[in-house]
C-alpha positions as CSV (number, residue, x, y, z in Angstrom):
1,X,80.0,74.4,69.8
2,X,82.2,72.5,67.3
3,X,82.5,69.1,67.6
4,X,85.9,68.2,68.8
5,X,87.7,66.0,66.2
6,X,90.9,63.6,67.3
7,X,92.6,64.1,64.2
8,X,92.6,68.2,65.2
9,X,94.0,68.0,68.6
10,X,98.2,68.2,69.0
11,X,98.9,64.2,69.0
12,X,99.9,64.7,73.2
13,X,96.3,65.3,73.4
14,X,94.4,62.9,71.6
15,X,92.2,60.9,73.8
16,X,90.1,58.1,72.9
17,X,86.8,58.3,71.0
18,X,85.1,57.1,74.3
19,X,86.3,60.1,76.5
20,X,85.9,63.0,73.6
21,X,81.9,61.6,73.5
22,X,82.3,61.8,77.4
23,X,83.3,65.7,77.3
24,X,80.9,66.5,74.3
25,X,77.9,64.9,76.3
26,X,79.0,66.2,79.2
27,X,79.0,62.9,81.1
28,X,82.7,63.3,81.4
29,X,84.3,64.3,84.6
30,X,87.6,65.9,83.4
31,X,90.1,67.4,86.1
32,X,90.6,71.3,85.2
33,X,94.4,70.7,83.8
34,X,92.5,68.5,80.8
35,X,90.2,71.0,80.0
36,X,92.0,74.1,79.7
37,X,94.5,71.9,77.8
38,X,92.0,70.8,75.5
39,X,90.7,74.4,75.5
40,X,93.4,76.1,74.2
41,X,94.0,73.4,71.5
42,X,90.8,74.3,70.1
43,X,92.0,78.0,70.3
44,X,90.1,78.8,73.4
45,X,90.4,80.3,77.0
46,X,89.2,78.2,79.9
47,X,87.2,80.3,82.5
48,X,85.9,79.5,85.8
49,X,83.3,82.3,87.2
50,X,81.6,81.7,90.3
51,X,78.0,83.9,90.3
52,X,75.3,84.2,92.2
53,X,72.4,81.6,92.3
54,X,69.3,83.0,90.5
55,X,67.0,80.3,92.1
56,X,67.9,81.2,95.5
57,X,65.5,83.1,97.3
58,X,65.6,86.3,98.3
């Protein structure tokens, strides 16, 4: 996945260096408003899919 870039993002939407790293290293905890907003300014859908847990036994 592209790196996200400040300059890119609509100027509402620029967050700080310290919380794109967050979201790129996935050590941030973004609610899901900010990440379908930052999703579709990077000219993508946000999709939440709930599926079945392959390590559960049977």
């Amino acid at each position: 996945m592209q790196a996200l870039r400040r300059r890119k993002l609509p100027r509402r939407l620029r967050p700080s260096k310290s919380n794109i790293s967050k979201l790129e290293h996935g050590r941030g905890s973004p609610s899901w408003g900010t990440l379908n907003k930052y999703a579709t300014a990077c000219g993508f859908r946000a999709k939440l899919e709930a599926v079945k847990d392959s390590r559960e036994s049977a």
